[in-house]
Backbone as CSV, one residue per row, in Angstrom:
resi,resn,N_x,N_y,N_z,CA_x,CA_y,CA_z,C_x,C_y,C_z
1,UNK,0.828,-1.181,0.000,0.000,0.000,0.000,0.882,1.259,0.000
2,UNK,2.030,1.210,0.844,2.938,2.493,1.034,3.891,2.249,-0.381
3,UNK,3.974,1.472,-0.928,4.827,1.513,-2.568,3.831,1.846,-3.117
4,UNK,2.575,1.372,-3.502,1.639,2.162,-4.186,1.721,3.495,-4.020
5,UNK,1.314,4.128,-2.902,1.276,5.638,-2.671,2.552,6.776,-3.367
6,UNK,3.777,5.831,-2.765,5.188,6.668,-2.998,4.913,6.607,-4.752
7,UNK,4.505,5.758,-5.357,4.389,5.688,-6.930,3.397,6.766,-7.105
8,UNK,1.950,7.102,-6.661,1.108,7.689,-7.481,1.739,8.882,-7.309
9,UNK,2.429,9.411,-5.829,2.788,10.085,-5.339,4.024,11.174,-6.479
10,UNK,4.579,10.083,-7.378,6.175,10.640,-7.887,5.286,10.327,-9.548
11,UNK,4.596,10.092,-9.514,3.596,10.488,-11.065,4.570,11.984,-11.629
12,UNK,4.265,11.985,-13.000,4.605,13.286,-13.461,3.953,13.580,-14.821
13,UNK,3.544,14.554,-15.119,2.976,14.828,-16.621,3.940,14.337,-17.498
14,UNK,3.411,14.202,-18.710,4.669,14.231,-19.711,4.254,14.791,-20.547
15,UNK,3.088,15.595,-20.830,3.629,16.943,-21.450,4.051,17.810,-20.604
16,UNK,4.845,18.940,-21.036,5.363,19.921,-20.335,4.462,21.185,-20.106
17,UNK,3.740,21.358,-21.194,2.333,22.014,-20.709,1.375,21.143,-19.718
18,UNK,1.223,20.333,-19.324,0.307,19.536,-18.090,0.605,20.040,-16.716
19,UNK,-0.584,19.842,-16.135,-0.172,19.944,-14.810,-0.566,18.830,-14.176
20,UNK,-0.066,17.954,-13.538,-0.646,16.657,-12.618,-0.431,17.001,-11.198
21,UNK,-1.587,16.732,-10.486,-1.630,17.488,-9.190,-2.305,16.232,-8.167
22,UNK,-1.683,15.301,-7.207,-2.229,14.468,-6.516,-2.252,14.573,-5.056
23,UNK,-3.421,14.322,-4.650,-3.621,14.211,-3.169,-4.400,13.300,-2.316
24,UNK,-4.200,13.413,-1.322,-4.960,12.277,-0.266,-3.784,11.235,-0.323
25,UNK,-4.083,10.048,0.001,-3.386,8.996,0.331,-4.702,8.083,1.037
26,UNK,-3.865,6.501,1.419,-4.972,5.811,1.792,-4.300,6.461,3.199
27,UNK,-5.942,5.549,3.945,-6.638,5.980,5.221,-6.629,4.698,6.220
28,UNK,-5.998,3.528,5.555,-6.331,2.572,6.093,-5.919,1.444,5.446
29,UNK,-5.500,-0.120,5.893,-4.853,-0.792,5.274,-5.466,-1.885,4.527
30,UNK,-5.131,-2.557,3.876,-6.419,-3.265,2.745,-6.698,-4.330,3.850
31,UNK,-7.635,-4.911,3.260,-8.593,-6.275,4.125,-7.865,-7.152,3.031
32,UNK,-7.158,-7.865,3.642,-6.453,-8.979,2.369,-7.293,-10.447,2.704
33,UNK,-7.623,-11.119,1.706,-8.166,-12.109,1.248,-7.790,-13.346,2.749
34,UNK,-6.378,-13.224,2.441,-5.637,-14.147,3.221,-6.436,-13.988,4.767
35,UNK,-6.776,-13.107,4.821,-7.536,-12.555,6.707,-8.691,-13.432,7.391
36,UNK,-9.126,-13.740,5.796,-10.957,-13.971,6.044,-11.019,-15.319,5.593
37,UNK,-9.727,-16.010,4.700,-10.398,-17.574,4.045,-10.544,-18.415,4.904
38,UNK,-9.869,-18.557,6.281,-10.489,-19.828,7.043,-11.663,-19.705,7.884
39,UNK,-11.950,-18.344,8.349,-12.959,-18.104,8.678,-13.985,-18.004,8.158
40,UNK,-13.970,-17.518,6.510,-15.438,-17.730,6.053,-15.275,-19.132,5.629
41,UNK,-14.458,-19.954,5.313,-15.035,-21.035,4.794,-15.608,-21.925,6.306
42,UNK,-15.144,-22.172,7.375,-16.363,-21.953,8.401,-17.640,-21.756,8.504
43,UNK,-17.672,-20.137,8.179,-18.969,-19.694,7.835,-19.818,-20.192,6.579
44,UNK,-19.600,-20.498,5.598,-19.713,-20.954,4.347,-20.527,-22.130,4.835
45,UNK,-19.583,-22.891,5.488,-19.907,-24.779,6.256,-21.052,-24.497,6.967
46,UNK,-21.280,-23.404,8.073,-22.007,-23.755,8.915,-23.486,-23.405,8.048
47,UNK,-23.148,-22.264,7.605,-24.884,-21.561,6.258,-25.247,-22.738,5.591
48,UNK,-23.939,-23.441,4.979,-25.195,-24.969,4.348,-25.696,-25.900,5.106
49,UNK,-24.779,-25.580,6.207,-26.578,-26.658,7.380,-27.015,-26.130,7.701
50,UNK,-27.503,-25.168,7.690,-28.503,-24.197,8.111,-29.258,-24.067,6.927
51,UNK,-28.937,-24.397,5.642,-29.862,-24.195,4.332,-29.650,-22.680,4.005
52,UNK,-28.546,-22.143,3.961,-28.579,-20.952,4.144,-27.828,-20.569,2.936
53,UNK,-27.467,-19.604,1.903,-26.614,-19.808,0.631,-25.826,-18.292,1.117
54,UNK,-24.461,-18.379,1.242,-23.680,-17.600,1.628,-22.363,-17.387,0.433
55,UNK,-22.027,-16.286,-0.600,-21.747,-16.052,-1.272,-20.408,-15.176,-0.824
56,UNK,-19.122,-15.639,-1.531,-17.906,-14.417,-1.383,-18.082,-13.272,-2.578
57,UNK,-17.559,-11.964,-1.816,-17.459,-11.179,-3.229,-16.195,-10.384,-2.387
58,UNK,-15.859,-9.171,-3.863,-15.061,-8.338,-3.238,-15.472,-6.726,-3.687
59,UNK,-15.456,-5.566,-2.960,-16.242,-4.452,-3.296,-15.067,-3.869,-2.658
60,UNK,-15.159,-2.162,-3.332,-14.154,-1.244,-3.196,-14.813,-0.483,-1.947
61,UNK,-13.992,0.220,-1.302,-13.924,1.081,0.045,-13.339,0.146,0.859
62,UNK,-13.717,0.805,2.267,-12.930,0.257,3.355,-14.352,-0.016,4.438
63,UNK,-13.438,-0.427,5.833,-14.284,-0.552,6.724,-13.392,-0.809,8.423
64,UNK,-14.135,-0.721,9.416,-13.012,-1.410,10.396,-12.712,-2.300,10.366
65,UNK,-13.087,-3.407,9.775,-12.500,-4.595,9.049,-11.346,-4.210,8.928
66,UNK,-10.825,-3.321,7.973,-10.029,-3.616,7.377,-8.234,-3.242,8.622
67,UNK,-8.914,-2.648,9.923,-8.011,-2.623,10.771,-8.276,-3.761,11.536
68,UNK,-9.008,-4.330,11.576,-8.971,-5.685,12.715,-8.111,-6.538,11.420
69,UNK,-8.414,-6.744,10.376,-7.552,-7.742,9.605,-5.999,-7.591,9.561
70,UNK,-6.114,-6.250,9.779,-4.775,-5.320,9.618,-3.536,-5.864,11.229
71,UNK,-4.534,-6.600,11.956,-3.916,-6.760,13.239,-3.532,-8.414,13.623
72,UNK,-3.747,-8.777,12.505,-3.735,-10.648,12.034,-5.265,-11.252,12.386
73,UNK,-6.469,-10.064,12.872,-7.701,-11.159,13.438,-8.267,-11.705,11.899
74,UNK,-8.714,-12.723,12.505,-9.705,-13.129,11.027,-10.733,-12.302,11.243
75,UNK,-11.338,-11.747,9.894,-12.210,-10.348,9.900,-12.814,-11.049,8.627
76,UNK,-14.570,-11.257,8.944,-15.132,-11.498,7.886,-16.053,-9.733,7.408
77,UNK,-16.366,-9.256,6.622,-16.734,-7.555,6.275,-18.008,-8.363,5.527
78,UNK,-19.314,-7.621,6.018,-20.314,-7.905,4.908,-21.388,-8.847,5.273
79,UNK,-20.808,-9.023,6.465,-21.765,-10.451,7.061,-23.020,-10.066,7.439
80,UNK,-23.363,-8.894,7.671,-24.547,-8.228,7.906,-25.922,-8.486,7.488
81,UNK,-26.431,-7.565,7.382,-27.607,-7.242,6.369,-27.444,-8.026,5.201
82,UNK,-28.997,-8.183,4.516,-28.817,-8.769,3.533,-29.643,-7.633,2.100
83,UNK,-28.803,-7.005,1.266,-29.725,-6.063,0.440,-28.822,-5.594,-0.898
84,UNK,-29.294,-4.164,-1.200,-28.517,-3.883,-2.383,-28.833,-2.313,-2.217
85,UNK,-27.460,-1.302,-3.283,-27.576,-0.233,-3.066,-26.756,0.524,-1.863
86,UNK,-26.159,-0.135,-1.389,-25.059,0.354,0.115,-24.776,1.706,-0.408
87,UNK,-25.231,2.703,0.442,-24.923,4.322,0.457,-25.960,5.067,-0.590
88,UNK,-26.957,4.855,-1.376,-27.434,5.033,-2.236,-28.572,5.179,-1.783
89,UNK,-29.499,6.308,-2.704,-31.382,6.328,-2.578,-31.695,4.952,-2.977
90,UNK,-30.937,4.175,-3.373,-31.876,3.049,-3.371,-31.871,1.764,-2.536
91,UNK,-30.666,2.143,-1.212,-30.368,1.482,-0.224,-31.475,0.476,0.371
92,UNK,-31.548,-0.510,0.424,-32.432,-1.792,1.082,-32.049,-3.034,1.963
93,UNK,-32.921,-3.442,2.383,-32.064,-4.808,3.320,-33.605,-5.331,3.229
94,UNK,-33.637,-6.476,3.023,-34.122,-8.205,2.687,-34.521,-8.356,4.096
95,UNK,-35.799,-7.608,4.657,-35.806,-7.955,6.570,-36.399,-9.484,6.385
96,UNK,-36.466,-10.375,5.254,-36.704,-11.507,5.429,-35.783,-12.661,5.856
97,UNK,-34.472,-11.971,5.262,-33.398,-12.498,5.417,-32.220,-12.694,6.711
98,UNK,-32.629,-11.662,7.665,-32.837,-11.120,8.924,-32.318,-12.071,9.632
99,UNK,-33.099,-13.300,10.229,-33.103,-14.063,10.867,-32.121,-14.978,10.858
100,UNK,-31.886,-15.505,9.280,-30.835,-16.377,8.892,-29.659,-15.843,9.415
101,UNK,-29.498,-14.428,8.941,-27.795,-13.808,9.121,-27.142,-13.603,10.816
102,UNK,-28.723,-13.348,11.040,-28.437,-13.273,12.707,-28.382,-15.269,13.561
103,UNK,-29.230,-15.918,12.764,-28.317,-16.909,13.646,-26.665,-17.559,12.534
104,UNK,-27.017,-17.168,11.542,-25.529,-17.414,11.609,-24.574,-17.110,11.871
105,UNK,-24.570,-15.614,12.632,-23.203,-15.005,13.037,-23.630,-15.750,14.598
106,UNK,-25.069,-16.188,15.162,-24.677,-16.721,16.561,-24.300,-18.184,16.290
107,UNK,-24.129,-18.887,15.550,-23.267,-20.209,15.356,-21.837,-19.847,14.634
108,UNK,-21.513,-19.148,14.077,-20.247,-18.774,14.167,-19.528,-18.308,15.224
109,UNK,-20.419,-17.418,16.272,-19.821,-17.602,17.883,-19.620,-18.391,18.546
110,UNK,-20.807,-19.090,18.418,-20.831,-20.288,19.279,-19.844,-21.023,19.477
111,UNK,-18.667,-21.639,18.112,-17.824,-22.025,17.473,-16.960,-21.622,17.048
112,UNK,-16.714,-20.894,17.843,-15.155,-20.330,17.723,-14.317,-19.989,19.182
């Protein structure tokens, strides 16, 4: 992440009329894959006895996830709600789905 930065960081136009002008930096350290695979596949195990269909993805931004992963914990991000639209007027959550997610994060406690 800090070689990324020092790179966008030392960018330069190459025309000589350009101006390239960069700012910010990250805020926080990535959620790496490696953080979350034994723990969700766990989770994964326990949702199909439960009849439950539990899907990996990967989406841009951050989260405190991404500092608990950042600290060696296994950090699953997303386990939440179940919907579409995150941050958006068209933001929703599936309150049918509710029940499932909540006992599966309490059998993933249970078991661990």
């Amino acid at each position: 992440m800090r070689h990324l930065e020092r790179r966008l960081h030392a960018l330069r136009p190459l025309q000589r009329e350009a101006r390239l002008e960069i700012t910010g930096g990250f805020d926080r350290p990535p959620l790496e894959r490696k953080m979350s695979g034994s723990l969700f596949a766990r989770a994964k195990s326990l949702a199909k006895q439960m009849n439950l269909s539990l899907g990996e993805c990967t989406v841009g931004g951050g989260s405190d996830g991404n500092f608990t992963a950042a600290l060696g914990i296994p950090t699953l991000d997303g386990l939440g709600a179940v919907g579409d639209g995150a941050h958006s007027a068209r933001e929703h959550v599936l309150t049918n789905a509710m029940p499932g997610r909540a006992a599966l994060l309490a059998a993933l406690l249970a078991t661990s």
